[in-house]
N, C-alpha and C positions, 0 to 999 in steps of 0.2 A: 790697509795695514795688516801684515800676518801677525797671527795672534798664539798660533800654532796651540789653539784648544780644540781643532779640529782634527781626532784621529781616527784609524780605524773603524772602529765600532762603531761612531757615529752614522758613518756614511753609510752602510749597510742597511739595506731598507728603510732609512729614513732620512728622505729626504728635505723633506720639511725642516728638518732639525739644522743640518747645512744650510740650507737658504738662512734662515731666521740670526744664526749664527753667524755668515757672513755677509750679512746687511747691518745688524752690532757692528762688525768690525771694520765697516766703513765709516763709520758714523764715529767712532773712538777718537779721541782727540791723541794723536800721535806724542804730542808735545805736553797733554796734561799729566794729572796726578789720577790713574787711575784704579779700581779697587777689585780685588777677586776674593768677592765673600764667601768662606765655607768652602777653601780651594780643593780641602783634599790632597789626593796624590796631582790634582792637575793644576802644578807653577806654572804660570803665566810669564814672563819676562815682561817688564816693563810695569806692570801691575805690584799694587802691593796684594800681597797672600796672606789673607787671614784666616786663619783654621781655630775649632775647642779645641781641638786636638793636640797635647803638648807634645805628644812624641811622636806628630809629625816633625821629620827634619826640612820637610821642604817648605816653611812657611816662615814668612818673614814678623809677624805680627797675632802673638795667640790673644783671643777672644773671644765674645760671644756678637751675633746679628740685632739682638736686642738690648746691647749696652755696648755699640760701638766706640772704640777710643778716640774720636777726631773728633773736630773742631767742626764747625757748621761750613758746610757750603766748599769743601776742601778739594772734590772729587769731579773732574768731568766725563765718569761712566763708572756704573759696577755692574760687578759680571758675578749673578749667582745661579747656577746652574745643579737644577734638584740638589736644595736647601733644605726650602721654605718645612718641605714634608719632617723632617726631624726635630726642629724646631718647638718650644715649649708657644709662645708666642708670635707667631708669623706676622702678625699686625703689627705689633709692635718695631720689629724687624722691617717691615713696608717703611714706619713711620721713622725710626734712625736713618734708613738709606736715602729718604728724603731732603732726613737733617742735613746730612754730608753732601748731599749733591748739588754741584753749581745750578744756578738757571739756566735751564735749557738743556743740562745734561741727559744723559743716555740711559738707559737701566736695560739689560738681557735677562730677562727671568724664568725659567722653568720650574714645572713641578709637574710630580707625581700624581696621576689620575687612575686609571686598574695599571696594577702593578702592586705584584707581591711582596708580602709584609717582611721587611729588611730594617728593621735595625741597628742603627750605628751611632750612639749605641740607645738612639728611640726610634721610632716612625709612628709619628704622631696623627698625620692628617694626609687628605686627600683633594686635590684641587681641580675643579672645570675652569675652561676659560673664562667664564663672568665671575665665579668665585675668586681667581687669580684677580682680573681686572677690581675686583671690590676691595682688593686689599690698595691699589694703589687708585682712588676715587679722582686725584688731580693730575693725573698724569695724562699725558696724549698718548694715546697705540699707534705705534709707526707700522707694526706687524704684528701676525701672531698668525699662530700656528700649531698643528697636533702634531704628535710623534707619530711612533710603531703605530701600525690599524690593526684591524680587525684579526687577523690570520696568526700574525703576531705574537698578541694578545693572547690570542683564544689557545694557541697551543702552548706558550710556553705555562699557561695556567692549567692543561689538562696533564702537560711536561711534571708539574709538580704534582698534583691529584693523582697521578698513577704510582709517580715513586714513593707513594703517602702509602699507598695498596698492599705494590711490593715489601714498603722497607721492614713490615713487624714492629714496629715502633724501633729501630736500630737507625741513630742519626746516622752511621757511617753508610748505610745499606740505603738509606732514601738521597743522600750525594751522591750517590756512585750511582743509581736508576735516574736523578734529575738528571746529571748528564749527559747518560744513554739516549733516555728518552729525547733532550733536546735535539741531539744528533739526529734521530732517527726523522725527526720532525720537520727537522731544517730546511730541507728541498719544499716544501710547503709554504712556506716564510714568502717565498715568490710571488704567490698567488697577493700579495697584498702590491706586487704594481701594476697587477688588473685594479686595484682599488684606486690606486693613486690616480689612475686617469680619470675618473670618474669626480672630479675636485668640487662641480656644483652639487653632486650627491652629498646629503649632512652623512655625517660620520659619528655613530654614537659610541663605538667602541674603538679605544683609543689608549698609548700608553701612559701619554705626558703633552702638557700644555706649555705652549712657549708664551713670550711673550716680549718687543721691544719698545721700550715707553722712551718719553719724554719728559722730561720736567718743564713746566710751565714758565 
């Protein structure tokens, strides 16, 4: 099933995130009722769209993850894709998406692990994969998986530390050196699919955790 929440950006050194993503969207129940929590600017077709956000125009359904408006058992898959991190409650949010979701259905979940402090309009928390897996205790892992590595990481975090340097304290001057800096960096970004082959190597630095559950 095309889902078409596969763009650009993702596929650029992260691979992982593609697979993980299009192993969800095999699993999708083409003919159910399915949910994209916390959509953002990314509408799904076929999905309902739920966003806080009211003056997103592109969501069919405004709310919050931790006081879903459905009915128990309605859903066979939700698709939330770095949430969790904003969120006042993430547990809570685990246990709604539960409520909603048929037996046996699907859950695609990422979050946030090193990755700079964004905003929108919180960024509350930070998650490893067994921290992820803890929030959903009865679920089955069909998959899972890490983001961006190490190279990544590590430079778009010294990307920001130097425009921090540069800027004088001027928010307009550390934007304009964050993206200097990223640029200049970019050709380096490479060096993480010497990483990628190396997959029985543990990986401790990493951008974002996936994860494809199952309901029981």
């Amino acid at each position: 099933m095309k889902l078409g929440f596969l763009k650009s950006s993702d596929t650029f050194l992260d691979y992982n995130v593609v697979d993980k993503k299009n192993k969800f969207a095999c699993l999708v129940d083409a003919k159910g009722k399915n949910l994209n929590l916390g959509c953002g600017s990314k509408y799904i077709k076929w999905f309902v769209n739920l966003d806080i956000n009211t003056q997103n125009k592109k969501v069919d359904i405004v709310g919050k993850g931790e006081f879903l408006p459905f009915k128990d058992g309605v859903f066979s898959s939700v698709y939330i894709d770095h949430v969790l991190e904003y969120t006042s409650r993430p547990w809570q949010v685990a246990a709604e998406v539960k409520r909603v979701l048929k037996s046996g259905g699907i859950v695609y979940v990422s979050a946030a692990f090193i990755y700079a402090y964004h905003p929108h309009p919180q960024d509350n928390f930070r998650f490893t994969l067994s921290g992820l897996k803890n929030l959903f205790p009865e679920f089955e892992v069909v998959e899972e998986g890490i983001g961006k590595m190490g190279f990544s990481v590590s430079l778009n975090l010294l990307a920001y530390s130097l425009a921090g340097i540069c800027s004088f304290n001027s928010q307009v001057l550390f934007n304009i050196f964050s993206i200097l800096f990223k640029i200049v960096f970019f050709p380096f970004k490479y060096l993480d699919i010497i990483l990628f082959r190396f997959k029985n190597i543990p990986m401790d630095v990493f951008s974002n955790v996936f994860l494809v559950l199952k309901k029981q």
